[in-house]
C-alpha positions in Angstrom: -129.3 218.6 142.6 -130.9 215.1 141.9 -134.1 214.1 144.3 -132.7 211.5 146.5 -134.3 208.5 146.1 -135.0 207.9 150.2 -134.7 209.9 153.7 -131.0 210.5 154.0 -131.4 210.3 157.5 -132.0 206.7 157.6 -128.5 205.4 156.0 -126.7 203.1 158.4 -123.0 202.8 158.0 -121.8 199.3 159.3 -117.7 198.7 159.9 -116.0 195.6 158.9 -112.6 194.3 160.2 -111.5 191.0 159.4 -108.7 188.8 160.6 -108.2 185.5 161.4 -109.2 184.0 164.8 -105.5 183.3 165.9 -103.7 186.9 164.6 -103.7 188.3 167.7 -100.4 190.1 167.9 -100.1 193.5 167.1 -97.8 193.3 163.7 -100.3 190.8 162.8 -102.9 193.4 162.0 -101.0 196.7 161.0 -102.4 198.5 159.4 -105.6 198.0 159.7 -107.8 197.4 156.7 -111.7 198.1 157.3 -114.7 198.2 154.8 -117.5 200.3 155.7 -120.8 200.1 154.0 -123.4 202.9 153.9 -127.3 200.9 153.3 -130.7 202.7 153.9 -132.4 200.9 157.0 -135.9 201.9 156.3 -139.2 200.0 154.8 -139.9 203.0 152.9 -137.0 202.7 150.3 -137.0 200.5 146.7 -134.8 197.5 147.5 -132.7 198.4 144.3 -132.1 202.0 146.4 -130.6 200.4 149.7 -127.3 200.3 149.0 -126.0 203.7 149.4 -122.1 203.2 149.2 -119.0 202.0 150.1 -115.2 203.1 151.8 -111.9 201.1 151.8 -110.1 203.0 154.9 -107.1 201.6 156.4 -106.3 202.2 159.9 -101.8 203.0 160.5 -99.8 203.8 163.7 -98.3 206.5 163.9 -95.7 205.8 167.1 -92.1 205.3 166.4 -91.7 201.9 167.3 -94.9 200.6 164.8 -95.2 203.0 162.0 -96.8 202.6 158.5 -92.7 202.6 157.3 -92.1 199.2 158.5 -95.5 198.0 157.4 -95.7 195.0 154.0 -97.6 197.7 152.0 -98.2 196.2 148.4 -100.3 199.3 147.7 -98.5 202.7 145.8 -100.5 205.0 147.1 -100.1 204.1 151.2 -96.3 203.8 150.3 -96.3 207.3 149.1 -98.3 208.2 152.4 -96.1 206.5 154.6 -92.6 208.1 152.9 -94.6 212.1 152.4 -95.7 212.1 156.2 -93.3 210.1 158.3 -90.3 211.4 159.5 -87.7 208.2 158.0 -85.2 209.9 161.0 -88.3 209.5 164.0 -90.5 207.4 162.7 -93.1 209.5 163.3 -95.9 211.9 161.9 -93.7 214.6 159.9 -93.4 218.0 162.4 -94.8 220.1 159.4 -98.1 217.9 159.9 -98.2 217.1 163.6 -97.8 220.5 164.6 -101.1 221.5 162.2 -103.1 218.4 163.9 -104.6 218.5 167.2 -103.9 216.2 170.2 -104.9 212.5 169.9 -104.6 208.9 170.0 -101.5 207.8 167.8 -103.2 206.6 164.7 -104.3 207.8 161.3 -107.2 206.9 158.8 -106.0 206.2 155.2 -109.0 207.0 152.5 -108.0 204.4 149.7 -111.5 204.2 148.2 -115.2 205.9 148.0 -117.8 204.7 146.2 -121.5 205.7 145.7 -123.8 203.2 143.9 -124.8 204.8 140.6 -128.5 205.8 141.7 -127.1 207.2 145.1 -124.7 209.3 142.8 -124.7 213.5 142.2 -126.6 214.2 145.1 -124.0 215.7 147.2 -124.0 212.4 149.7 -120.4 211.4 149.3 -118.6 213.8 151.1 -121.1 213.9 154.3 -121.1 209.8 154.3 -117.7 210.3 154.1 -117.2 212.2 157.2 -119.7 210.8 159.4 -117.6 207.8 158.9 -114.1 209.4 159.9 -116.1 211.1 162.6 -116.8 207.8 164.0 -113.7 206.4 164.4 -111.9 210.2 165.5 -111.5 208.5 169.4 -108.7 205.9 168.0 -107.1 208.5 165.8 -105.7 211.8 164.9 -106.0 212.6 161.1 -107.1 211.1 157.8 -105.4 211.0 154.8 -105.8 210.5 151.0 -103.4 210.4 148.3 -105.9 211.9 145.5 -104.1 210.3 141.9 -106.0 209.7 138.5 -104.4 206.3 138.8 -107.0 205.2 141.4 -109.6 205.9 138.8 -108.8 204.1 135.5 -109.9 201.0 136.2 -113.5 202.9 136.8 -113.3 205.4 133.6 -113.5 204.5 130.0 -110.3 207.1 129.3 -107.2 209.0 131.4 -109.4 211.8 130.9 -112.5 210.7 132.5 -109.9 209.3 135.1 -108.1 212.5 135.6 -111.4 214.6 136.0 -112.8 212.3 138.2 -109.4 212.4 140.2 -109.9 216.5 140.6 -113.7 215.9 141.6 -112.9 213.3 144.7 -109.5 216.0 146.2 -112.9 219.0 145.8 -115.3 216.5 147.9 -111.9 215.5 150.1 -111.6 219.9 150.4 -115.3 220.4 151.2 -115.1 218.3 154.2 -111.8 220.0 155.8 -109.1 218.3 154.0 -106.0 220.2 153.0 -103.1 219.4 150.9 -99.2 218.7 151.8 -97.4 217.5 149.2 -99.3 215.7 147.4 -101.2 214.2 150.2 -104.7 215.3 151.2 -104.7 215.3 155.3 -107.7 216.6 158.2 -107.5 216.5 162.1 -110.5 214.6 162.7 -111.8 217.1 165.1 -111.8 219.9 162.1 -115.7 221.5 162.0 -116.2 220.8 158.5 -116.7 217.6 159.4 -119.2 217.9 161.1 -120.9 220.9 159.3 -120.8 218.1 156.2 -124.5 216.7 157.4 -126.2 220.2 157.5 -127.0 220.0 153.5 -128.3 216.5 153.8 -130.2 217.9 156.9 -131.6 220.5 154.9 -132.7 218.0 151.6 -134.6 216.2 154.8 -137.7 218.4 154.5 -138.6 216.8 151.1 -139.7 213.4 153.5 -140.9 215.0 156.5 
């Protein structure tokens, strides 16, 4: 594995939510789109090492009377979500899933994008930053998701072949960290211990700046 360029243990990751000032009703903001940065907060690391990373998650309902079904989507890959894991006859989580997913608040974290800054890259990183995020928002929801498609990918590969591996390596990271597939969709209860077991590599790459 590549020698990380600064003390892992010093990455920040800051959440972002934007809406305007006056959207203040509840369809007005559903789902939830957030942007979460990861960014070494330490004096010791080159300015061109800082930024670690970034996640697109979005954050759905799952209760019956404001589901991701009735949602304006304009995005494949959340439409395919929303038909694979809500019941159309409910309007809520699919019983096949729920039953698999521990107790929680009614909500779900969509994973529509990770990205690691090209220095920050094959270190093993992505998946831990990864779930220390969904681990930090696990009291206002039940389960992530992913839909893992090649799709997602061309825009960032040369070829549908670079895009198609690159597809398979983000659903292993999604599997390292608890993930499990259901049709096509990628889904972990939030309270699932490989996400928290994610940080013990990075704990253990720590003695290189101690």
């Amino acid at each position: 594995m590549k020698e990380l360029p600064a003390n892992p243990l010093s990455i920040n990751l800051r959440f972002e939510h934007e809406r305007l000032w006056w959207q203040i009703d509840d369809e007005d903001h559903m789902p939830e789109r957030w942007r979460v940065s990861a960014d070494v907060n330490s004096g010791h690391c080159a300015p061109e090492y800082r930024h670690v990373g970034d996640f697109s998650l979005v954050i759905a309902d799952l209760r019956q009377e404001r589901n991701l079904l009735d949602a304006d989507l304009d995005d494949w890959a959340m439409e395919f979500i929303a038909e694979t894991l809500i019941d159309p006859a409910q309007g809520l989580l699919h019983p096949d899933v729920d039953s698999r997913i521990s107790a929680g608040a009614p909500r779900m974290v969509i994973v529509r994008h990770v990205v690691l800054a090209p220095q920050w890259q094959g270190r093993g990183l992505g998946g831990a930053l990864l779930a220390g995020a969904l681990r930090a928002l696990a009291a206002g929801a039940r389960l992530a998701v992913a839909r893992v498609s090649p799709l997602d990918f061309l825009d960032s590969s040369p070829d549908k072949v670079s895009a198609e591996l690159a597809s398979v390596r983000f659903g292993a990271l999604l599997e390292r960290i608890g993930f499990e597939q259901w049709r096509e969709v990628h889904f972990v209860d939030l309270r699932h211990p490989l996400l928290f077991d994610a940080r013990m590599s990075l704990f253990e790459q720590c003695d290189d700046f101690i």
